[in-house]
C-alpha positions in Angstrom: -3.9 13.6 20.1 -6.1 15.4 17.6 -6.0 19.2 18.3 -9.5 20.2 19.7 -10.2 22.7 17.0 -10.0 20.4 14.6 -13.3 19.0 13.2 -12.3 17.0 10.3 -8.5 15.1 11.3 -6.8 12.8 9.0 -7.6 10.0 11.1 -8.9 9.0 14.7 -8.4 5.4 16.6 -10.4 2.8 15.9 -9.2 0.9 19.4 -11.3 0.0 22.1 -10.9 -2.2 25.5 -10.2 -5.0 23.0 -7.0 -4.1 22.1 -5.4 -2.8 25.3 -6.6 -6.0 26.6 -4.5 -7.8 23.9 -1.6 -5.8 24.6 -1.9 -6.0 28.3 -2.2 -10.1 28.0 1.1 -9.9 26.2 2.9 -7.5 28.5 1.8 -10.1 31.3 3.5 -13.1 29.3 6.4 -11.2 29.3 7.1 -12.6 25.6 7.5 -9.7 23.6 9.5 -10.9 19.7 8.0 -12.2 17.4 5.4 -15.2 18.2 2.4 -17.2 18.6 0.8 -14.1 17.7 2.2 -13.1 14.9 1.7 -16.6 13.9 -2.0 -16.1 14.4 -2.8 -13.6 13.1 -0.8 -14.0 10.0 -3.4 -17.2 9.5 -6.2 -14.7 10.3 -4.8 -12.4 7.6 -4.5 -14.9 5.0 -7.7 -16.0 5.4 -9.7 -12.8 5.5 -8.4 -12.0 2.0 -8.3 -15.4 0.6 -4.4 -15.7 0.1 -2.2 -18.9 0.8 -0.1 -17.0 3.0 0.7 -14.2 4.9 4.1 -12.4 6.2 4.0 -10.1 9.1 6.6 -7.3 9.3 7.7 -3.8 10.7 5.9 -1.9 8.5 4.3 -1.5 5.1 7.8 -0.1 4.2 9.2 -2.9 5.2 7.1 -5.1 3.4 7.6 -3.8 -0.1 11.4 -4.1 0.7 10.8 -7.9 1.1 8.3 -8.0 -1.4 10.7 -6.7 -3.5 13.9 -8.9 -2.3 12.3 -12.0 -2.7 11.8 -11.8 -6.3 15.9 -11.9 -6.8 16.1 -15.3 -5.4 13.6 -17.1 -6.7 15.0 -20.0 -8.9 13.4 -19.2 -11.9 13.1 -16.0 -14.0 14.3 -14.0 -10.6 15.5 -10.4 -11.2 19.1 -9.1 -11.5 20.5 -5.4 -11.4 19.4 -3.6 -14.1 15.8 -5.2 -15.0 13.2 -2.5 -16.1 10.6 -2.2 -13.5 7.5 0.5 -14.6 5.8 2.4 -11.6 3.4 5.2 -11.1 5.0 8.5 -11.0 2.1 9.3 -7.9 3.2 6.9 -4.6 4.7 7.2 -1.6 8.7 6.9 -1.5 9.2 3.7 -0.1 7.4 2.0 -3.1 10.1 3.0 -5.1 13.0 3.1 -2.7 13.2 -0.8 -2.6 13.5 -0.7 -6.4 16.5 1.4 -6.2 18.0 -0.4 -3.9 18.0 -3.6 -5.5 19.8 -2.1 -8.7 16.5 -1.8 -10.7 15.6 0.4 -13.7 12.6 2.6 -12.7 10.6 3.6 -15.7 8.2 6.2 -14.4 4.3 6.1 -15.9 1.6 9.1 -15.5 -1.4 8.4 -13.6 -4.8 8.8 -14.4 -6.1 12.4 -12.9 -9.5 10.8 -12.1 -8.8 7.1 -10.6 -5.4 8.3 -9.7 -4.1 5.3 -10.3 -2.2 4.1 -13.7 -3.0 5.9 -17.0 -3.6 2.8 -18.8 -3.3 4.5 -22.3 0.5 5.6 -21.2 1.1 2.0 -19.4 0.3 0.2 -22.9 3.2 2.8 -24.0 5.4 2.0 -21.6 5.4 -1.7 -21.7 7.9 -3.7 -23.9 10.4 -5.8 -24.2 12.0 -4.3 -21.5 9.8 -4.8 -19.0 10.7 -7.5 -16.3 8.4 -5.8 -13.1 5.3 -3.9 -12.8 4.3 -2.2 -9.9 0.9 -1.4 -9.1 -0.4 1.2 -6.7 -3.3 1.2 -5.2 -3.9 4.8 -4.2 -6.5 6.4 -1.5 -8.4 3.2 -1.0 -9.5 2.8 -5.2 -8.0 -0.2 -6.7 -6.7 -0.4 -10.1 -8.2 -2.0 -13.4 -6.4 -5.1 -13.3 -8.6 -6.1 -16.2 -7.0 -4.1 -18.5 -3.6 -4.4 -16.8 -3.6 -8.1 -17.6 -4.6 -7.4 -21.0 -1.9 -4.8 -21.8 0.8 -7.7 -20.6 -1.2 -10.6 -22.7 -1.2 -7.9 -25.4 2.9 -7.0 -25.1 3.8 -10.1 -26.2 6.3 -10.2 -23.6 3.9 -11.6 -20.9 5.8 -14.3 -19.4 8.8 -12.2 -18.4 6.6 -9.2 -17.0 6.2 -9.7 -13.6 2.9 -8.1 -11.4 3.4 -7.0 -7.6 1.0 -4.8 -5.4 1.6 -2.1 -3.0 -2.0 -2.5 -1.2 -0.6 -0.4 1.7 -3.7 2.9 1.3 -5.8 0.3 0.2 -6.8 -2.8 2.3 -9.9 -4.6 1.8 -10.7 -2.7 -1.5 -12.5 -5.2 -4.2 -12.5 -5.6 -7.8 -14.3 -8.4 -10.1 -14.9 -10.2 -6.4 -11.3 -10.4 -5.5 -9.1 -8.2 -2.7 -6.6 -6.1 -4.1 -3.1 -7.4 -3.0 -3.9 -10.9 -4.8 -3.5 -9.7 -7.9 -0.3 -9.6 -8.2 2.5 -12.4 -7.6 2.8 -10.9 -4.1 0.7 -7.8 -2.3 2.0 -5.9 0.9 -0.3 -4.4 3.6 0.3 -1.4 6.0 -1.5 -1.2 9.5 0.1 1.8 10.7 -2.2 4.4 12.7 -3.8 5.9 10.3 -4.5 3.6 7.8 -7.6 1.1 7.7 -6.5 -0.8 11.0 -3.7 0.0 13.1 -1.1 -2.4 14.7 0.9 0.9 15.7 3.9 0.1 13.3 2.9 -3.0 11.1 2.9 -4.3 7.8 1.9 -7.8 6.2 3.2 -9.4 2.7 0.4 -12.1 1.0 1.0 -14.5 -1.8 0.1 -17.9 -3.0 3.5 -18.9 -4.1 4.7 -21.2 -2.0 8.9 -20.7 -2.7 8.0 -16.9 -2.5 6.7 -17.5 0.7 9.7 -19.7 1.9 12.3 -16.6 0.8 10.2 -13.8 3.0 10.2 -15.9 5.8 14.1 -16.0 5.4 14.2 -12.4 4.4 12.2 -11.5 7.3 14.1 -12.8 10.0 18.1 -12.0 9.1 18.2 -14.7 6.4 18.8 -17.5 8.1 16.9 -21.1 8.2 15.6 -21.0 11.6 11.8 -20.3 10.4 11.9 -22.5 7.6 9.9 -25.3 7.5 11.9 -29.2 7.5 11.0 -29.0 3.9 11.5 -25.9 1.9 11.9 -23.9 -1.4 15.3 -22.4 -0.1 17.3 -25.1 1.0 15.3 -28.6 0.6 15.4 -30.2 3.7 17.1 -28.8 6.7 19.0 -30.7 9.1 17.7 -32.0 12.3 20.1 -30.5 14.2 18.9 -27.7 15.7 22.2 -26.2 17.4 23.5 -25.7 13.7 20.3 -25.0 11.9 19.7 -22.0 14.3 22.1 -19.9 12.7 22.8 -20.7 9.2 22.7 -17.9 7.0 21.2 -18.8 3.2 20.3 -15.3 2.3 21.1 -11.7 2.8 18.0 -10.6 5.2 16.8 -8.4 7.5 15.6 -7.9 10.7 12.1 -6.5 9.9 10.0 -8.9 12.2 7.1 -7.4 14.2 6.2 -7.9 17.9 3.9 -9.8 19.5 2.2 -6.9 20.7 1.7 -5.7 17.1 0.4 -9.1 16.1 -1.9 -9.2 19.3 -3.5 -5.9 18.3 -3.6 -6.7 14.5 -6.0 -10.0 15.3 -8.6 -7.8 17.5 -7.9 -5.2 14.5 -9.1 -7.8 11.7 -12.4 -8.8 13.6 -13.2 -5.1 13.3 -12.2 -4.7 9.5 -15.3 -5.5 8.1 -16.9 -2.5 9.9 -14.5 -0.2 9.5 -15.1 -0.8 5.5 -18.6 -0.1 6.1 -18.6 2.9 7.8 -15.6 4.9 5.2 -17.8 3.3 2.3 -20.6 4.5 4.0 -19.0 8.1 4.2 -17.9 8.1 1.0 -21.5 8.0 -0.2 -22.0 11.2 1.7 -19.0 12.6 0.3 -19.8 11.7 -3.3 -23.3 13.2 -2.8 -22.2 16.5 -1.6 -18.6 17.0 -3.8 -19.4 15.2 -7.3 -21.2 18.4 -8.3 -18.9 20.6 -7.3 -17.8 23.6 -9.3 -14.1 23.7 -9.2 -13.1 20.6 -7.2 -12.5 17.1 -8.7 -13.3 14.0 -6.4 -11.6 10.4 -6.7 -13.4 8.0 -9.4 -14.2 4.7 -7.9 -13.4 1.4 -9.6 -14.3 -1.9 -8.1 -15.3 -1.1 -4.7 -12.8 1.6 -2.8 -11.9 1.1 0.5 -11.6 4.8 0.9 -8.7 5.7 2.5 -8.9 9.0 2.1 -10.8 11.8 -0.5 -8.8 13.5 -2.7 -9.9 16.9 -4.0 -8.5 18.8 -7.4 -8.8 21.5 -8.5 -10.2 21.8 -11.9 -8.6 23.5 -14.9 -10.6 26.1 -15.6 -10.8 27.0 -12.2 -7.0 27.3 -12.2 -7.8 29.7 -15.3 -9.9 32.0 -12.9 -7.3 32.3 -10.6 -8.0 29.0 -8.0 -4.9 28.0 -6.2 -4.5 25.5 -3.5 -2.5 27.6 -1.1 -5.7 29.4 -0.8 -7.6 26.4 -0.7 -5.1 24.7 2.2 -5.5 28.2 4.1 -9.4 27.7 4.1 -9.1 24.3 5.3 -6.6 24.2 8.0 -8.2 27.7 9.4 -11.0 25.9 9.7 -10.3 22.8 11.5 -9.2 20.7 8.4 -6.4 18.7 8.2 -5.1 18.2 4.8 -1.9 16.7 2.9 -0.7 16.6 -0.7 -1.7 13.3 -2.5 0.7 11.0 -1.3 3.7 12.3 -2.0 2.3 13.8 -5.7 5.0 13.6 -8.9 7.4 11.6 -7.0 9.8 12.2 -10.3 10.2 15.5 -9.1 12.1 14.8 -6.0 15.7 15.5 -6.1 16.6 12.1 -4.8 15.1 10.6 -8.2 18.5 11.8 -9.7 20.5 9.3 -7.0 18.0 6.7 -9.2 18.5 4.7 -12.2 15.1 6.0 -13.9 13.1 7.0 -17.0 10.2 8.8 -17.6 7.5 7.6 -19.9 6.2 11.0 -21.6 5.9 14.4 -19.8 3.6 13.1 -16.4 1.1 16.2 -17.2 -1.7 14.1 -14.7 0.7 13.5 -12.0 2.1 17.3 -12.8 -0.9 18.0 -12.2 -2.1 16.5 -9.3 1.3 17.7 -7.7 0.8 21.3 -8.2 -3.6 21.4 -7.5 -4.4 18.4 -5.5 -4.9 17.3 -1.9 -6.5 15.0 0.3 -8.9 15.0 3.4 -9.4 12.2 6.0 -11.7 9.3 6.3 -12.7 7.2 8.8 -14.1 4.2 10.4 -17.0 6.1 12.1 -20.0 7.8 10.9 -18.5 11.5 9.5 -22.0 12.8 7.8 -22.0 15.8 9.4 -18.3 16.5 8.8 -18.6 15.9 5.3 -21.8 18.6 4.7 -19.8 20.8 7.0 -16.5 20.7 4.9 -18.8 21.1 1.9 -20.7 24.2 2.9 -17.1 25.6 3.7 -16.2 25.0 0.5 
């Protein structure tokens, strides 16, 4: 629970009697793993943002680990150990983690202190010959330009070996030139943990419209074997009718990252209420805009496409670094006074000392993601009006 002194929390529940009813019809069924529901709303999902398909999992996490995965055993062009993947030095860990893991070369690229997202002037750097993987980041809600992104590959010469991917997880139901973000790519993960844009509890969700990709997370998913492959498939060919034998053939080193049917229960009440949700942070994001663009030593987030607002960042500027503005002293005002704050994801993720367990470069010296490490923060947003929360945040500041 949110403490009671505080006025302006990172996020609040968007649950009603809808979703403890979901969650009480499944404890009543008394089928709890992995079913119909899921099934459901995975359909639901895929259709809401216009994808083929859609993969339910454990988490957002989770997610980009299969995301990730299922590249290796694709049949053609997959990746191998040791293939360049480029990233933005400003994410969470677990959009690099999987990389690691899977033997890849992490090529770190600065981020634009605006957008927050890539700086597209250091991405056209960074790409080369060398590239095989590109992973885009959606931060706080504001998707990237994928525009330009597509033009930088087209313009690398290397285009057909460059692979795109999305971690959507901050960023669900954000638009650009009419299309969701997480369809860019070859393959986009979702997070519907509590505090992001709807909540499933723990939860994350996978889209693509390649059909073999979708055939590899589905055996992924659930331990790598062929039991939730269809009779005809992109992994084996045909499976067997026998279903004593096909129940527990192994084809591919997976996981166990399937959700419950709880999570999948709450995440298809969740989705009718997406739309609103949308409305109401892009709703309080034109309050916040109005009362923070002119503000005299704090940078705000620059919209492109349509943000989904996850959250608001606020920088502080330069020269008000010059005049002796730090953001201890601004992360004393706030939490003193009912705000809760965090650093910008996890700001210059180079810096952390696991990076050196990591197979990694960095593309130049990161002085925007430095930057954004050392001066930044973000406040909460939320899927209710939070007018008179935001005027109140800007008259304390």
């Amino acid at each position: 629970m949110t403490d009671s002194k505080v006025f302006f929390p990172l996020a609040v529940s968007g649950w009603d009697h809808a979703e403890y009813e979901a969650m009480q019809a499944v404890i009543k069924s008394g089928l709890f793993t992995m079913g119909a529901k899921v099934a459901a709303y995975e359909k639901d999902f895929a259709g809401f943002f216009g994808s083929k398909y859609a993969v339910m999992c454990s988490s957002g996490s989770t997610a980009n680990l299969l995301m990730v995965a299922a590249l290796f055993y694709r049949k053609e062009n997959p990746l191998k150990a040791g293939d360049e993947v480029i990233v933005p030095a400003v994410s969470w860990s677990t959009t690099y983690f999987p990389l690691h893991q899977y033997g890849l070369k992490l090529r770190f690229v600065d981020i634009d202190v605006e957008t927050l997202n890539f700086d597209l002037k250091e991405l056209e750097k960074a790409v080369g010959p060398k590239t095989r993987l590109i992973m885009a980041v959606n931060l706080l809600g504001n998707p990237n330009d994928f525009g330009a992104i597509d033009k930088i590959i087209k313009a690398s010469g290397h285009a057909s070996n460059i692979t795109l991917i999305e971690d959507n997880c901050e960023s669900m139901a954000a638009t650009i030139e009419g299309r969701h973000c997480g369809t860019f790519g070859v393959m986009g993960t979702f997070s519907s943990f509590f505090s992001h844009h709807i909540a499933t509890m723990e939860g994350g969700c996978i889209v693509t419209e390649d059909e073999e990709l979708y055939h590899i997370l589905l055996c992924l998913r659930a331990h790598g074997w062929t039991r939730n492959l269809p009779k005809f498939n992109h992994v084996t060919g045909e499976k067997s009718d026998d279903v004593f034998e096909e129940s527990f053939k192994f084809v591919l080193p997976g996981y166990n990252v399937r959700p419950l049917e709880l999570e999948g229960a709450l995440g298809i009440e969740q989705l009718k209420k997406l739309p609103r949700f949308i409305s109401e942070r892009r709703a309080n994001a034109v309050t916040f805009k109005k009362e923070f663009n002119d503000h005299p030593w704090l940078m705000t987030q620059k919209e492109i496409g349509k943000s989904s607002w996850f959250g608001f960042s606020l920088v502080i500027r330069p020269e008000a670094v010059k005049a002796g503005r730090t953001r201890a002293e601004l992360v004393k005002t706030l939490t003193s006074n009912g705000v809760e704050c965090r650093p910008i994801v996890a700001g210059n993720f180079a810096k952390n000392p696991v990076v050196k367990l990591m197979s990694h470069e960095i593309q130049g010296a990161l002085p925007n993601a430095n930057w954004i490490d050392t001066h930044g923060l973000f406040v909460g947003n939320h899927h209710q009006p939070f007018t008179d929360q935001i005027k109140r945040l800007r008259e304390l500041l």
